[in-house]
PAGUMAR-899359 format. One line per 10 residues: number of its first residue (from 1); their letters; for each residue x, y, z of N, C-alpha, C, O, CB. Coordinates in pm, 1 decimal, always signed. Glycine has a CB too. Example, Ala and Ser with C-alpha at 12.3 -4.5 7.8 and 13.67 -1.06 7.14 Angstrom:
<nodes>
1	as	+1319.0 -569.0 +780.0 +1230.0 -450.0 +780.0 +1320.0 -330.0 +780.0 +1423.6 -331.9 +846.5 +1130.8 -447.3 +904.6; +1285.0 -225.0 +708.0 +1367.0 -106.0 +714.0 +1290.0 +3.0 +787.0 +1340.9 +113.8 +803.9 +1408.4 -59.8 +572.5
</nodes>
This chain:
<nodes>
1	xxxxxxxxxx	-3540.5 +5622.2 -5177.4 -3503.9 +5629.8 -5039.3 -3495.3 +5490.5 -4979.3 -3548.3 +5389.5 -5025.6 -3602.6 +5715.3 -4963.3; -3406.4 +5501.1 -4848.1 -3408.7 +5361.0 -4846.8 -3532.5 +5320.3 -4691.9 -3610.6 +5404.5 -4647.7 -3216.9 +5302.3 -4829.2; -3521.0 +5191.5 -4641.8 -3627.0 +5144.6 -4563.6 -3564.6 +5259.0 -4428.3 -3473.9 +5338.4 -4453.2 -3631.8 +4944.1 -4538.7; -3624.5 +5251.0 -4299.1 -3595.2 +5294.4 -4224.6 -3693.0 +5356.6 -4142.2 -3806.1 +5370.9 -4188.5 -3519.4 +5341.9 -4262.3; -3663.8 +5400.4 -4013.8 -3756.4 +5464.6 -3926.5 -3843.5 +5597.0 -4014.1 -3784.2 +5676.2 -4087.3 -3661.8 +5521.0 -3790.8; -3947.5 +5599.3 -3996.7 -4012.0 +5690.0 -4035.3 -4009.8 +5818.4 -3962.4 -3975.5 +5822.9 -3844.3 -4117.2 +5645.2 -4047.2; -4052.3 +5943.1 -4042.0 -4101.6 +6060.9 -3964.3 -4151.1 +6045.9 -3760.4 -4087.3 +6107.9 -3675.4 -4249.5 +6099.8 -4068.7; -4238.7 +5978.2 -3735.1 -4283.6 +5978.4 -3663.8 -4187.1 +5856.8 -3533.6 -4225.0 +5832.2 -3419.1 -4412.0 +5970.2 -3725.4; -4058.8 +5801.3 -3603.9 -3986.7 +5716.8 -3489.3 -4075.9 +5625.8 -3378.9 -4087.1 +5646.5 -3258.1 -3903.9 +5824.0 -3401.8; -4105.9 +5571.6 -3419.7 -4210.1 +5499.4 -3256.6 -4094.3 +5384.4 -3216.1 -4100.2 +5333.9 -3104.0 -4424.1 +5386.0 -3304.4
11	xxxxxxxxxx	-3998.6 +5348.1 -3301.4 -3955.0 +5214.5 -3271.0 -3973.4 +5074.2 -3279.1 -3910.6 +5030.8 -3375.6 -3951.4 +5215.7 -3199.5; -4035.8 +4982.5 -3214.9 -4057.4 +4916.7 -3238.5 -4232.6 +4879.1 -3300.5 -4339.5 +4936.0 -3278.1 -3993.5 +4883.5 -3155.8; -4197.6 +4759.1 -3384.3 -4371.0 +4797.6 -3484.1 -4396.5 +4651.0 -3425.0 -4303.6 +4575.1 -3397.2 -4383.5 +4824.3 -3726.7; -4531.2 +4618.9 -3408.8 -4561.8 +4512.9 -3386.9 -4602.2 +4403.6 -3459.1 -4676.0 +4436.2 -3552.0 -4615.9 +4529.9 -3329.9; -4583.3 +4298.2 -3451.5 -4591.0 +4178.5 -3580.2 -4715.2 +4179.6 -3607.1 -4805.4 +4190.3 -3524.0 -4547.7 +4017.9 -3552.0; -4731.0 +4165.0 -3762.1 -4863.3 +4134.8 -3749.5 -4896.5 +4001.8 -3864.8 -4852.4 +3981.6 -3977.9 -4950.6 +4280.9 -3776.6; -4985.5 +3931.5 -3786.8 -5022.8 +3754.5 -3891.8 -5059.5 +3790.8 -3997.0 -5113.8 +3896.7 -4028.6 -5154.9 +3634.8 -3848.7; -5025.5 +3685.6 -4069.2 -5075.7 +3664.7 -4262.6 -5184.6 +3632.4 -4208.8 -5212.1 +3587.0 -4097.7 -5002.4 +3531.7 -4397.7; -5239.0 +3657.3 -4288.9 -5400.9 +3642.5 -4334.4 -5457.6 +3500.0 -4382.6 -5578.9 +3479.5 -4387.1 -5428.5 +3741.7 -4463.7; -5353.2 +3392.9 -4422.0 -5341.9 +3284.8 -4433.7 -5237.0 +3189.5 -4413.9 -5133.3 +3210.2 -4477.0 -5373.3 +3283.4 -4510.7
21	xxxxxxxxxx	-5243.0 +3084.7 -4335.8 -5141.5 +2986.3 -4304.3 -5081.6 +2959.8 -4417.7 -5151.7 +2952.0 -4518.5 -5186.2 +2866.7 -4243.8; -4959.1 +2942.8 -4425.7 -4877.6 +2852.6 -4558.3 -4859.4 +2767.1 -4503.2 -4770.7 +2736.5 -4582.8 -4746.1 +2887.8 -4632.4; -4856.5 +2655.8 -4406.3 -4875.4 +2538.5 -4365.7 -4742.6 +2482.2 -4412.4 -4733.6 +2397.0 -4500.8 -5003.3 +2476.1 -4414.2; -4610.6 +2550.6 -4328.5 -4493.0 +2484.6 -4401.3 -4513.4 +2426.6 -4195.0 -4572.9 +2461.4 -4093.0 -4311.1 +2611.2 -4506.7; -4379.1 +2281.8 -4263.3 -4369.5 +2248.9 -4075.5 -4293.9 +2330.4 -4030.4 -4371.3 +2403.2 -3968.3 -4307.1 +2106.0 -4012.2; -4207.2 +2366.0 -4018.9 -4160.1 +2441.9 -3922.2 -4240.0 +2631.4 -3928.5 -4209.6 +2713.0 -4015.5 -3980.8 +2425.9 -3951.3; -4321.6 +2653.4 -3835.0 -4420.1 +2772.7 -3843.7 -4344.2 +2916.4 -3855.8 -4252.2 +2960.7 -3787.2 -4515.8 +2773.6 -3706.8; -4402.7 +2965.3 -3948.9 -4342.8 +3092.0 -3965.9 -4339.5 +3200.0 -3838.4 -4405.2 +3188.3 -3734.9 -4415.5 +3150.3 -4079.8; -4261.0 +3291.5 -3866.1 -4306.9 +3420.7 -3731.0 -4414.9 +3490.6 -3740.3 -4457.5 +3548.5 -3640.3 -4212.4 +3543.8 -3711.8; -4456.0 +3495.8 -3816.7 -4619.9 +3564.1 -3897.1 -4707.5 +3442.1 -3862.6 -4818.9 +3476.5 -3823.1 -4622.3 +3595.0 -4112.9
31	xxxxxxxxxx	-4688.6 +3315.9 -3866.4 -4793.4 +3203.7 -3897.9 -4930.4 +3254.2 -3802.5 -4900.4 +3267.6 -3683.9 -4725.7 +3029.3 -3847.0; -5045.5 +3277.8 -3828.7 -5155.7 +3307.8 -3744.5 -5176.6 +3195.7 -3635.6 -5219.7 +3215.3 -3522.0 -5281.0 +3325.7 -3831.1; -5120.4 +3016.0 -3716.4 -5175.4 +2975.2 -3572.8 -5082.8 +2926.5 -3474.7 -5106.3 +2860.7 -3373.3 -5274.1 +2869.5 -3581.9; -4957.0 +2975.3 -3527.4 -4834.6 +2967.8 -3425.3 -4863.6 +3163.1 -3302.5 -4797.6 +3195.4 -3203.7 -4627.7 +2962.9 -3571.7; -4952.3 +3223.7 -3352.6 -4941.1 +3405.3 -3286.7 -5103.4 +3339.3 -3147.6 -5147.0 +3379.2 -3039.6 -5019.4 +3615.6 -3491.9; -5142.0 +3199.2 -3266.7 -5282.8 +3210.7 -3166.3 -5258.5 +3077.5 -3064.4 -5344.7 +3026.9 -2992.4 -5460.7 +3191.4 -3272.1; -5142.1 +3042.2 -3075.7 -5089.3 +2894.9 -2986.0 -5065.9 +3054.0 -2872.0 -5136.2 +3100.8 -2782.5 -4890.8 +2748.0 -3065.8; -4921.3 +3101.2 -2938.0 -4849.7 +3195.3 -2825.8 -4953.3 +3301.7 -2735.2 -4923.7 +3352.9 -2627.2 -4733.0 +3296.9 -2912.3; -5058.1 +3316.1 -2796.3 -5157.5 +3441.9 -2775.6 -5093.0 +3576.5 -2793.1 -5069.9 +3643.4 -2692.4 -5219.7 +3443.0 -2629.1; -5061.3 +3622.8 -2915.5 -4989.1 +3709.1 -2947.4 -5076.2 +3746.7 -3068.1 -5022.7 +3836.9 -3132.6 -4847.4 +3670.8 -2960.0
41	xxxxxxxxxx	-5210.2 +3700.4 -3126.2 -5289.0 +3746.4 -3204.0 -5352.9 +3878.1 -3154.9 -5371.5 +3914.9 -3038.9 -5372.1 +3649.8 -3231.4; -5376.5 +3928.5 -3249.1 -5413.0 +4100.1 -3169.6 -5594.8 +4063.8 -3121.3 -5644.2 +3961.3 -3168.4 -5400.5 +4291.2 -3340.0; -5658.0 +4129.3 -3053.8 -5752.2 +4101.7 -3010.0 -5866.4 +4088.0 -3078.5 -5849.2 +4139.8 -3188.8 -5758.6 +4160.1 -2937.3; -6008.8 +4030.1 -3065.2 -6049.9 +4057.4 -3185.3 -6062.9 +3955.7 -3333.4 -6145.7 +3961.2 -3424.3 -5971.5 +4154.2 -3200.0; -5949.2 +3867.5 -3313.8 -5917.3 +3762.7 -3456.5 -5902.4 +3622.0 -3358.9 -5860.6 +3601.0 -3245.0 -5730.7 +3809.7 -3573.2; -5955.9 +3544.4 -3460.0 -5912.4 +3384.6 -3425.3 -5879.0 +3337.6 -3556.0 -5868.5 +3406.5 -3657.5 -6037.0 +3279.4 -3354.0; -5858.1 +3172.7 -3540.9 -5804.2 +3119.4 -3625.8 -5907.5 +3032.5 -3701.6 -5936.9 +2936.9 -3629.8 -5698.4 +3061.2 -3573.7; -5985.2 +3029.0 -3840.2 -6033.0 +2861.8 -3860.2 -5999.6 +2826.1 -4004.0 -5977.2 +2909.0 -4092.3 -6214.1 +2830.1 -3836.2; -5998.9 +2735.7 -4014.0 -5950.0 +2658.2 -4127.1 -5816.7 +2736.7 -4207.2 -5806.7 +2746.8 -4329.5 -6082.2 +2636.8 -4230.7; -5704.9 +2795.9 -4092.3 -5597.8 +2819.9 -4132.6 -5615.2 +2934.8 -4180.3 -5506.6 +2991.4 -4193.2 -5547.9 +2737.5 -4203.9
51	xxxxxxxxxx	-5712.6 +3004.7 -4217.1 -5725.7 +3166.2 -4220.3 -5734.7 +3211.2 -4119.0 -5768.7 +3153.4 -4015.8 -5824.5 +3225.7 -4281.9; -5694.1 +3364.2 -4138.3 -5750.2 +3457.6 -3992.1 -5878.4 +3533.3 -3994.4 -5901.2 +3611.4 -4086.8 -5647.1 +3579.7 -3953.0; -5978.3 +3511.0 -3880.4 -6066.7 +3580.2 -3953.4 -6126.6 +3655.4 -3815.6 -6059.3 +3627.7 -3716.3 -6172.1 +3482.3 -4054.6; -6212.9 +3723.9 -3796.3 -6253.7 +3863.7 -3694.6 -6373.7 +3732.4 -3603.5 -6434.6 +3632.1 -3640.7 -6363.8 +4063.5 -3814.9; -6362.7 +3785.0 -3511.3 -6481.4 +3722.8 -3411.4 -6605.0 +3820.6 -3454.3 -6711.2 +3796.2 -3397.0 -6440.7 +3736.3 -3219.1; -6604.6 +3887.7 -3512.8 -6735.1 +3963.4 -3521.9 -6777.2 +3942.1 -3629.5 -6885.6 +3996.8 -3649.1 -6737.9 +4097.4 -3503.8; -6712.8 +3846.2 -3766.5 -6772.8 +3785.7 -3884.7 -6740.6 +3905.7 -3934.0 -6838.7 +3898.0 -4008.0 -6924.3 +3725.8 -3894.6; -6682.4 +4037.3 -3969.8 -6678.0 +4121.5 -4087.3 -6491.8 +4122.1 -4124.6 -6398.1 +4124.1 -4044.8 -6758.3 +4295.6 -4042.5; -6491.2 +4120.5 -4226.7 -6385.1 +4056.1 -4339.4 -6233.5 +4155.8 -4323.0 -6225.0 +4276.8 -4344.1 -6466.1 +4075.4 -4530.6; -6122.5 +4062.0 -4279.3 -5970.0 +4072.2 -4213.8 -5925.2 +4138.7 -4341.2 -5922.8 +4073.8 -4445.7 -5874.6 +3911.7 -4164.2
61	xxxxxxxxx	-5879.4 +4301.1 -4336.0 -5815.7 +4366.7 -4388.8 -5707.2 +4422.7 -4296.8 -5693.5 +4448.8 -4177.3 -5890.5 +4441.2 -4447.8; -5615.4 +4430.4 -4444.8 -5447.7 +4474.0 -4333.9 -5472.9 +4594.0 -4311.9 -5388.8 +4644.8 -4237.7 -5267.0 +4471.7 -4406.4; -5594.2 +4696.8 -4361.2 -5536.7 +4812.6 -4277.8 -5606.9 +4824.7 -4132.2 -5567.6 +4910.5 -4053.3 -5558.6 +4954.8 -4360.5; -5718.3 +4730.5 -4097.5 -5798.5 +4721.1 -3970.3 -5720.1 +4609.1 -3883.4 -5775.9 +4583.5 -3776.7 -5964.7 +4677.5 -4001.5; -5606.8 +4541.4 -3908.6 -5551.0 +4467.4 -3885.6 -5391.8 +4540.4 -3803.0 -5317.9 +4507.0 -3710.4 -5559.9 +4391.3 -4009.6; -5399.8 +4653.0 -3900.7 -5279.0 +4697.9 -3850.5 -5332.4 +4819.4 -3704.0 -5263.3 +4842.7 -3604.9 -5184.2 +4776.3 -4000.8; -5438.4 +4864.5 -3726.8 -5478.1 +4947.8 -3599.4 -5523.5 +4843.8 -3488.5 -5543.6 +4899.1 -3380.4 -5607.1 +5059.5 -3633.2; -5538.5 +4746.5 -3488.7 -5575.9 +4651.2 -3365.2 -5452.1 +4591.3 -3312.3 -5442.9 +4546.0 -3198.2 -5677.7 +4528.8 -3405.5; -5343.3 +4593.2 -3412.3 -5197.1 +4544.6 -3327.5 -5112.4 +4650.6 -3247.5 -5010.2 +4615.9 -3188.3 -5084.8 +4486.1 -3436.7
</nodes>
């Protein structure tokens, strides 16, 4: 099958950051610390040493990542 709206149609999906910077210069649309310049990081996450990681210290998975965006 091919890509496309799913069963449930919502429309638009919201971006969500890599989990790690690739540190190219010009910043990706994903880049975490180009989402945490814009404040477009979902709530909840900051940025350090170019990873993304939770203000509450327990460990950035995409599927807890994807219910907070």
């Amino acid at each position: 099958m091919g890509k496309g709206k799913g069963k449930s149609g919502k429309g638009t999906v919201a971006k969500l950051p890599k989990t790690k910077c690739c540190a190219s210069r010009s910043k990706c649309g994903r880049c975490p610390l180009r989402m945490l310049k814009e404040g477009t990081l979902p709530s909840g996450y900051t940025v350090k040493r170019r990873q993304l990681v939770r203000l509450d210290g327990s460990k950035v998975t995409k599927k807890k990542l994807a219910k907070a965006a």
